[in-house]
N, C-alpha and C positions, 0 to 999 in steps of 0.2 A: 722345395718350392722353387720354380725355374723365374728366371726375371720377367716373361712377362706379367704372371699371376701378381708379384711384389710391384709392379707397375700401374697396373692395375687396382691392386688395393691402395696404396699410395696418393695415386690420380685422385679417387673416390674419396680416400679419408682425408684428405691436407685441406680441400673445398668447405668439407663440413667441418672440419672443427673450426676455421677460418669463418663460418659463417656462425656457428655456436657462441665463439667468441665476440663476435658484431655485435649477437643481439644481445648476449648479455651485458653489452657495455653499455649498448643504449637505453635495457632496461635499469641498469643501473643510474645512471643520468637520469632517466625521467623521474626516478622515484627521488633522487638529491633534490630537483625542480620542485617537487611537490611537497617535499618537508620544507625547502625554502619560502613557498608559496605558503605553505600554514602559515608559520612561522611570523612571514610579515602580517598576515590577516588580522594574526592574535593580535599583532604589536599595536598595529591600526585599531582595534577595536577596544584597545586599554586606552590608544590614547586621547589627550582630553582637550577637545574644540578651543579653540579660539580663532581670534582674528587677525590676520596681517596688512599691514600696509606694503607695498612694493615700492623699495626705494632704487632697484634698478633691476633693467633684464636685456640679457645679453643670449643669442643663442649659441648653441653649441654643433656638435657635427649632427649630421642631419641623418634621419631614421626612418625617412623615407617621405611620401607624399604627404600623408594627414598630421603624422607627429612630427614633431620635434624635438629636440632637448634643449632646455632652458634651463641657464641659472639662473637665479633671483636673490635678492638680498632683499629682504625682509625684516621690516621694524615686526614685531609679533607683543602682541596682548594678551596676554592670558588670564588675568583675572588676580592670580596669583603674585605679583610682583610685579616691579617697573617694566614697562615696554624695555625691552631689549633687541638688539637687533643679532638678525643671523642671516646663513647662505644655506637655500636651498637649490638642490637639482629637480628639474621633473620632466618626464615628456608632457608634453604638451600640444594641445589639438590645434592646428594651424586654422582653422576657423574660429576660435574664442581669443587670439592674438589679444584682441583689444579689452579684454578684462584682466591683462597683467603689465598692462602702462602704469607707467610710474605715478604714483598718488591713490591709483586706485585700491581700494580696502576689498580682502579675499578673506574667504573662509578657509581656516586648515586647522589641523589638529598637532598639536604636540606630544612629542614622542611621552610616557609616566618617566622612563628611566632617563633620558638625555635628553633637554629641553631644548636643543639644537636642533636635533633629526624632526624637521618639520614633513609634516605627510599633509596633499592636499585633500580638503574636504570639500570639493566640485569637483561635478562629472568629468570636467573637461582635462582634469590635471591625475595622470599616472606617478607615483614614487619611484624612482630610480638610484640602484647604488651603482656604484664603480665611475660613478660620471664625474665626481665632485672636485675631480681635481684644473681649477681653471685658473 
């Protein structure tokens, strides 16, 4: 085989395996995305309503125009035991701002296994991990 034939094949195969390995990385990712996305759906759907009051909110780095990310400290009710208070992250819709002013009483749901990890139960509030640290 003369060098420009190995050049040639070379050229052609480095491309594609280069591009073989792309895609299976991002098929890979999407499928982790999506067993993570079950995963919280379950968690949300075990877990069991109550209600919060909001004893303070602070924002956090910003995720663009409509959201946000907000921490919240939370007196929370559950039905179950004394109000206890806890710290939640969420994004948050920057047009409902004014339903997470301090005093006002929210609806969320409580994690069955960790009665900390509060999840919101209003349209306007997405569950967020990795943020929580403020």
């Amino acid at each position: 085989m003369d060098t420009g034939t190995l050049i040639a094949i070379v050229s052609i195969a480095v491309p594609f395996v280069v591009i073989v390995v792309i895609i299976y990385s991002m098929r890979r990712g999407f499928k982790k995305q999506s067993k993570y996305a079950d995963e919280l759906n379950s968690k949300i759907s075990l877990a069991r309503p109550a209600t919060a009051m909001v004893l303070s909110a602070s924002q956090g780095i910003i995720s663009g125009d409509i959201n946000r990310i907000i921490h919240l400290k939370l007196q929370v009710s559950d039905g179950f035991g004394p109000p206890y208070i806890t710290n939640a992250t969420w994004f948050v819709n920057t047009l409902h701002f004014d339903k997470i002013r301090v005093g006002n009483a929210i609806m969320v749901k409580v994690d069955a296994k960790n009665k900390n990890i509060i999840y919101p139960a209003e349209s306007w509030g997405r569950y967020t991990e990795g943020y929580e640290n403020y």
